[in-house]
N, C-alpha and C positions, 0 to 999 in steps of 0.2 A: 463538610463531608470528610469521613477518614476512610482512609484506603488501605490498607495490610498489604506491602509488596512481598513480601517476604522470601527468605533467608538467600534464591536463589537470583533475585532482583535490586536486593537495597545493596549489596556492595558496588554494582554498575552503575546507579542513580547517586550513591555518595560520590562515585570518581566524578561524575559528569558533573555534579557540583561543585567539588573541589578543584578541578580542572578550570575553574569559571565561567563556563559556556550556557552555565543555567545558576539562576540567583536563588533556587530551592528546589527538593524536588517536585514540588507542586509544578514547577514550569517543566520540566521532564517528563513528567505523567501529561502534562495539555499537549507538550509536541507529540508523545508518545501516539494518542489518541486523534491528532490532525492529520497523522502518516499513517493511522488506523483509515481515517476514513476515506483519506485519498484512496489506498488502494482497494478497499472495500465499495467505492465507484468506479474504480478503474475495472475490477471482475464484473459488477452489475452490467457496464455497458457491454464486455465482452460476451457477457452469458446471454447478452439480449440481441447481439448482430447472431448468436450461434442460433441461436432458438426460430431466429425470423429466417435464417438460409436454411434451416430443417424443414420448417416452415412451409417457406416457399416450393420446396424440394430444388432447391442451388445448391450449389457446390462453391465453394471456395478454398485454397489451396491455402498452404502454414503460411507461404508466404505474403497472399492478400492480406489473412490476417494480419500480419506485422506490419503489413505496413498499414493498413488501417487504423492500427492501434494506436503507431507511432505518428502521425498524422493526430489524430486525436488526443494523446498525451505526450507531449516533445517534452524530451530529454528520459524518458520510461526506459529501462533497460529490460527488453524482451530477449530471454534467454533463446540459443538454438536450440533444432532436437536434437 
């Protein structure tokens, strides 16, 4: 498969080659994509405790959430409001 990063992308993926941290950009675009999905689960679950306490008609305060969250994925940095 080929992929076009382009112009605003391939200078960041040569550094992280060049730097040695990745043996091509091909392994830059897989990590890229594993830290896609990670967080791309980490919203699904969130959208799905918010949907079932809508749901239910609960409430839960920012802070339940957080630490729910955080509970659920350790080391996640959930920003304050």
């Amino acid at each position: 498969m080929e992929v076009r990063i382009g112009d605003r992308w391939q200078p960041i993926i040569d550094t992280m080659v060049k730097d040695g941290g990745y043996a091509d950009a091909g392994e830059v675009v897989i990590e890229a994509l594993a830290l896609l999905r990670t967080r791309e689960a980490k919203l699904a679950w969130l959208r799905e405790k918010i949907d079932a306490s809508v749901a239910g008609g609960g409430w839960q305060s920012a802070g339940d959430v957080r630490q729910h969250f955080e509970q659920r994925f350790p080391g996640a940095h959930v920003a304050n409001e």
